[in-house]
C-alpha positions in Angstrom: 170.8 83.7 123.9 169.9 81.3 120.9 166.5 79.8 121.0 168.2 76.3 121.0 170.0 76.9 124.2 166.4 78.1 125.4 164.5 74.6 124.6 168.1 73.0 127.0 165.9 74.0 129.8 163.1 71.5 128.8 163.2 68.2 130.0 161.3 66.9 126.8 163.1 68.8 124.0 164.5 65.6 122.1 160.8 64.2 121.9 159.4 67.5 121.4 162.0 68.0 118.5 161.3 64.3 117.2 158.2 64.7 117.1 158.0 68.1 115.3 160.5 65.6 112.6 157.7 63.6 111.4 156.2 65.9 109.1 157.6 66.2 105.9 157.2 69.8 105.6 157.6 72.4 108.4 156.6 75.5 108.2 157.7 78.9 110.1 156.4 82.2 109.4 160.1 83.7 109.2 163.8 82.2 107.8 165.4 83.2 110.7 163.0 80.7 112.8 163.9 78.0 110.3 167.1 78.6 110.8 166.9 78.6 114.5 165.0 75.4 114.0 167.8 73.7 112.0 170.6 74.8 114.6 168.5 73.1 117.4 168.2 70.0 115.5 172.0 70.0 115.2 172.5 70.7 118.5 170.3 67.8 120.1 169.4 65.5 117.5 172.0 63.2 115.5 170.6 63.9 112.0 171.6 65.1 108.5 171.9 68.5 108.1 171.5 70.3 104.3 171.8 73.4 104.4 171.6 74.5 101.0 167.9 73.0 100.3 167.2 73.4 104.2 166.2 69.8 104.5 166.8 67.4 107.9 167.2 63.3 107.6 165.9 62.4 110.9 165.7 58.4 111.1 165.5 57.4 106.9 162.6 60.1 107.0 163.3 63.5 105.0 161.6 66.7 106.5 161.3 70.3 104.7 161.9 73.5 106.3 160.0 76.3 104.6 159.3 79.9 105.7 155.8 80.0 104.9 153.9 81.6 102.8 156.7 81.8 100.9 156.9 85.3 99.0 158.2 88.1 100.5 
C-alpha cells in the first residue's frame, strides 16, 4: 500500500501536509521518500506539481524536495 493512502487514515493529514509546505526546502534521507512525498501532496493537496526539478507551489509559496545529503 502507498504511504499516501497510509496518512488517508489520519484525521490531520492536510494540516500535517500544509504545514510540512512551509519550508522551502524538505529534505528526505532517500528519493523514493521524496517521491512518496510528492504523490501525497498530489493526492490531498490542490498544488503545482514539477516533477522534473521536484518542486511543489503550495499557496504562491515554492517548496524543494531534496534527498539529503545529496551524494550517493
Amino acid at each position: 500500500m502507498a504511504k499516501s493512502r497510509i496518512l488517508g487514515i489520519c484525521p490531520w493529514r492536510r494540516e500535517i501536509v500544509q504545514g510540512m509546505l512551509g519550508s522551502t526546502i524538505l529534505g528526505f534521507h532517500t528519493r523514493f521518500h521524496c517521491k512518496n512525498f510528492i504523490e501525497t501532496v498530489d493526492r490531498y493537496l490542490e498544488a503545482r506539481i514539477e516533477h522534473e526539478h521536484s518542486t511543489i507551489c503550495f499557496q504562491e509559496q515554492d517548496t524543494l524536495v531534496r534527498k539529503l545529503p545529496d551524494f550517493d
